[in-house]
N, C-alpha and C positions, 0 to 999 in steps of 0.2 A: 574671753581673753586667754583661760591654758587652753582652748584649743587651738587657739590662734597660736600660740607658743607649740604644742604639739606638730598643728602642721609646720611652721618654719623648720623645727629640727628633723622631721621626714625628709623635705627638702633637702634642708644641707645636707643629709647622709646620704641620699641618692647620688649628689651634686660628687661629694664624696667618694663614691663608690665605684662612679661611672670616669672618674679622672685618677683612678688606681688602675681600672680595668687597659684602658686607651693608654697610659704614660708607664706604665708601669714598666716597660721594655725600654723606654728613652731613661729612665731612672738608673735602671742596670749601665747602659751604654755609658751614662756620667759616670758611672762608678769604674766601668771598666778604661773607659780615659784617662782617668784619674792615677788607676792604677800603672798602665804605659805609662803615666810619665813620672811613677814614683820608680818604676824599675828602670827607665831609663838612666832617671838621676843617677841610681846607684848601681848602674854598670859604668857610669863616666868615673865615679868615683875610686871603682874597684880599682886596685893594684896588683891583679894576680900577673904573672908573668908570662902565661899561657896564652893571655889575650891581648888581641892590638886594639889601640884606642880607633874607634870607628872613623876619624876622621880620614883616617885612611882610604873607608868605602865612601864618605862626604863628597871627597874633594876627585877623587876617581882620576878621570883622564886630565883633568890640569894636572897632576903631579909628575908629571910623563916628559922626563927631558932627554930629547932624543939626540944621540951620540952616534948613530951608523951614520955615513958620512952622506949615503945619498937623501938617504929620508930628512937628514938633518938640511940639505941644501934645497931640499923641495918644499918644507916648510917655512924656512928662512924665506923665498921666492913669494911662497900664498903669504906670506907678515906684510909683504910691500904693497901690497892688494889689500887684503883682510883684515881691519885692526880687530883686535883683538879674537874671540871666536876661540879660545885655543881647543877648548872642550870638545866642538864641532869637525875642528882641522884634526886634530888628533885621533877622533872617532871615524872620518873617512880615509885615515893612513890605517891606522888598525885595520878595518875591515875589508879595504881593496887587497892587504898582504895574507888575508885568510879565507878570501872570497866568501864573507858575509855582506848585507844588506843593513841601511839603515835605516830607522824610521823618525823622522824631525817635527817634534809638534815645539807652537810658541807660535807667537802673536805674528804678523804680516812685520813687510818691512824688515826684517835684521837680516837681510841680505843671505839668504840659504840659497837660494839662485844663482850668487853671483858667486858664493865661494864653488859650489861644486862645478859650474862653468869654468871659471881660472883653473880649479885641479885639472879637469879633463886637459883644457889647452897647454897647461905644466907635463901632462904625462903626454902629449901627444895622441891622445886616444877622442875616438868619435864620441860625439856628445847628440842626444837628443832630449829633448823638453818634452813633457806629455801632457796637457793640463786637464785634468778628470773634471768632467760635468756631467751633469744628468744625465742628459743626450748621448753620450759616448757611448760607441759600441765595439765589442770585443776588435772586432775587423779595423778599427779606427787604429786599433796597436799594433795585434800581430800581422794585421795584411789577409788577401784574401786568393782568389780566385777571380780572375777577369779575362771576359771572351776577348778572345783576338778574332775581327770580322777574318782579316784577311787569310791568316792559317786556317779559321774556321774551328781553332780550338782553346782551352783554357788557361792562360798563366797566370803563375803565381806572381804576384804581387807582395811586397814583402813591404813588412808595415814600421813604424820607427826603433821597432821592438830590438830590431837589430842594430845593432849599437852597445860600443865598450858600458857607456855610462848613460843611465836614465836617469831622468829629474821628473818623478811621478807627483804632480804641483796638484797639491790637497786631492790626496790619493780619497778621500771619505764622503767625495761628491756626488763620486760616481757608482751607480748599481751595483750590488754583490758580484753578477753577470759578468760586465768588467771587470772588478776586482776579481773574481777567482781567473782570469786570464792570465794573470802575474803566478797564478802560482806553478805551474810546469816551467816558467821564464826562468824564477827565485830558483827552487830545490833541481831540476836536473839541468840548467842553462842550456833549453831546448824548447823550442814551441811546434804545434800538431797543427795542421792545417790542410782540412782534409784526408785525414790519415795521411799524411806525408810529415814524416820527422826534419826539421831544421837546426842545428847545430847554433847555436847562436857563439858570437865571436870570444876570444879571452884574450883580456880578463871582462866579463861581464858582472857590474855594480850599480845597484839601485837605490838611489835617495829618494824616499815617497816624505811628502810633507805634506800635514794637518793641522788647522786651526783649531783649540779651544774654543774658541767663538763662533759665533752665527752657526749654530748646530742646527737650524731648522733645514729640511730637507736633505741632511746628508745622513750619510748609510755608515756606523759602528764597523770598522772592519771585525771580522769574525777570527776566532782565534785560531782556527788553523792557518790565515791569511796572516795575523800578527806574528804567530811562532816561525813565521819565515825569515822574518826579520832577527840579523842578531844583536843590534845595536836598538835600545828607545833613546834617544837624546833630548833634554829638554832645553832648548837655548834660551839664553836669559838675555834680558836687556844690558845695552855696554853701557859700562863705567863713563861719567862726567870728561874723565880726563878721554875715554877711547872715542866717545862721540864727538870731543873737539878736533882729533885727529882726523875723524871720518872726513868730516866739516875742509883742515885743512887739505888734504889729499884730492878730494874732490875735483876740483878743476885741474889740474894738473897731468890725470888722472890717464893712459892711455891704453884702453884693453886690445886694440891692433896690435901692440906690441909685444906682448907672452910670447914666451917663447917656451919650447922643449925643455925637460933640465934632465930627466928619467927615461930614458930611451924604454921603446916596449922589451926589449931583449932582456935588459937591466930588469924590467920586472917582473917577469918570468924567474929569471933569477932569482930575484928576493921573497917570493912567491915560494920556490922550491926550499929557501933557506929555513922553511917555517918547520917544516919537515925533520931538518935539524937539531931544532932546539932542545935539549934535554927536559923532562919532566917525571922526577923523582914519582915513585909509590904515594911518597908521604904526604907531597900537593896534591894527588889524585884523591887522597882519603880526603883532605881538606875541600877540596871542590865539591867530591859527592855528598859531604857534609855538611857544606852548603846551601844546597840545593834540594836535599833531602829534607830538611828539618821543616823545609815551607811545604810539606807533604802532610808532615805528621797533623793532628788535629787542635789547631787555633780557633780562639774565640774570634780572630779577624779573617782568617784566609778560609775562600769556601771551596778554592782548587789550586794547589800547590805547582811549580815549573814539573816538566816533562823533562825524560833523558837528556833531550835536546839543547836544554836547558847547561846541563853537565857537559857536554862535548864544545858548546858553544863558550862557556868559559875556559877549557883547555884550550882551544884555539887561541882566543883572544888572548889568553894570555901569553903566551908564545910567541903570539905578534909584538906584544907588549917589549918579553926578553929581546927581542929582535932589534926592537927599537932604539933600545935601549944601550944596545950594544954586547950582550951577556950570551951565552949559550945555553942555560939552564932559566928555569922559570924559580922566582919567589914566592912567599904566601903575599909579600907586598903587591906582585904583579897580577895576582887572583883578587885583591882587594879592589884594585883600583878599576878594575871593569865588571866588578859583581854589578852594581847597579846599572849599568845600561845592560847588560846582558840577562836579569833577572823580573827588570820593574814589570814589564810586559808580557811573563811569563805566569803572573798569579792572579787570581782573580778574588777579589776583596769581598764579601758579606754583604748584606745591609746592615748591619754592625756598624759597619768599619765606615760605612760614609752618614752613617749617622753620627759616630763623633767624629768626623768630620779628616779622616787620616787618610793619608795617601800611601801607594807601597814601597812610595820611599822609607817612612815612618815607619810601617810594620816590619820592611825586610832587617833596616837597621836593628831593630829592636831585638829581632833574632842572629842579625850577625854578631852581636854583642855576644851570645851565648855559647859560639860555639869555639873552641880550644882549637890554639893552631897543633897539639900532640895531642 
């Protein structure tokens, strides 16, 4: 019998031992959970007068009420088409006015197709669809080289790449291969074909959308393919009241009929006016401030945003002043596009998806921190 009692307590101490050894790093993660969301609390709670309550960065591009009369009238025009969406309409006005890129993930169906279709038709500018599958190959975008019997020699064949607006339909399908094809497209709005340089049209804008789901068989864009993009958008399901509207609209419904509202000259124009827009020292310190802090060494973030990161919220936000109606930029206008300009620019731990946080969560957590002086 005490042996029988000695060996049981060998046992449990192994048993013990070996669930200290294996957990003992998910123990920490609880605790470091734990902790985010005890500092969170008490950054909501703070009242220092230095810092803006983060709802600011939450609610981002819904708070964006546009006052310039044409952007105002082009938006007004996608509402009789679009219900709701504002997040999404507001994110491909921004980045057409600063010649950025967006990237659209969220579930099928919430109509990301059909709003950047109507904008094209709205601005008068060429629209192509590209839809990324396994199969795809580079030549399938940019175009190639094809014999002519009858000259007995080679022409270029131009692929749909050319075009104002691309709708890159689950960019994540398709092989690295094609995806790095976008990237000469994205950063100098030119593609190589054959060593022969092509100037592709302006304004040139790229909406790639990805699914969360059904991940088997598609390909992670890599992150210099990601850092192209200045916009991550995450569109959400519409509201009860927005889907009865869909519902009534529907039949009624006539997409032959869009018209022009934003002539291309007009946005050429509005394009130059970004150029304009004032941006103090002071927001420049706050931007790099930013963006820096996701550098320094977090228990969640294992690679902090790139300069790029910094320039790409001075733009946007300047799109934003534009929008808005203003000449100068605010710390509100830098607030409001941190998150889609930033979420895609960090790369999260095993930490961090072992408590289970997103870099929505972490970046918030830091913009808490940092003082608009």
């Amino acid at each position: 019998m005490r042996t029988l009692i000695i060996l049981l307590v060998l046992v449990v101490s192994i048993v013990l031992i070996v669930l200290w050894v294996f957990f003992k790093d998910d123990s920490r993660d609880f605790k470091n959970m734990f902790n985010l969301f005890r500092n969170h609390t008490k950054h909501e709670k703070q009242s220092d007068n230095h810092h803006i309550h983060t709802k600011y960065f939450e609610e981002w591009l819904e708070m964006i009420d546009f006052h310039h009369k044409e952007l105002k009238e082009l938006k007004e025009h996608l509402h009789t088409h679009i219900i709701g969406m504002d997040w999404l309409i507001n994110a491909i006005i921004i980045n057409i006015l600063c010649g950025g890129h967006v990237l659209v993930e969220w579930f099928p169906g919430l109509a990301k197709t059909k709003t950047i279709h109507i904008f094209a038709q709205l601005l008068g500018l060429d629209f192509k669809r590209i839809q990324f599958t396994p199969d795809l190959l580079p030549a399938d975008i940019l175009g190639g080289e094809i014999y002519n019997s009858k000259s007995q020699a080679f022409d270029t064949k131009m692929g749909p790449i050319m075009a104002n607006i691309i709708l890159a339909d689950e960019i994540n399908r398709a092989t690295p291969k094609v995806q790095s094809a976008l990237l000469e497209a994205m950063q100098e709005h030119q593609v190589t074909i054959w060593w022969v340089t092509h100037t592709l049209p302006s304004p040139f804008f790229v909406l790639a959308t990805q699914n969360p789901i059904e991940q088997e068989g598609t390909y992670p864009l890599p992150e210099a393919q990601i850092d192209r993009f200045l916009f991550k958008v995450l569109v959400q399901y519409p509201s009860l009241a927005d889907e009865k509207k869909i519902l009534d609209t529907l039949e009624k419904e006539d997409l032959g009929k869009v018209k022009s509202v934003v002539s291309h000259s007009a946005l050429v124009i509005l394009k130059k006016q970004i150029d304009d827009i004032t941006i103090s020292d002071e927001i420049k310190h706050y931007i790099t401030r930013l963006t820096s802090i996701t550098r320094k060494e977090h228990e969640y973030i294992l690679y902090g945003t790139s300069p790029r990161g910094s320039i790409g919220l001075m733009l946007a936000s300047k799109a934003v002043a534009l929008a808005t109606g203003r000449t100068y930029v605010t710390h509100e206008d830098v607030q409001k596009v941190a998150l889609p300009v930033l979420r895609h620019r960090i790369i999260l731990n095993y930490q961090a998806k072992l408590a289970w946080l997103t870099e929505d969560q972490v970046l918030l957590e830091l913009f808490a921190t940092v003082t608009l002086v």
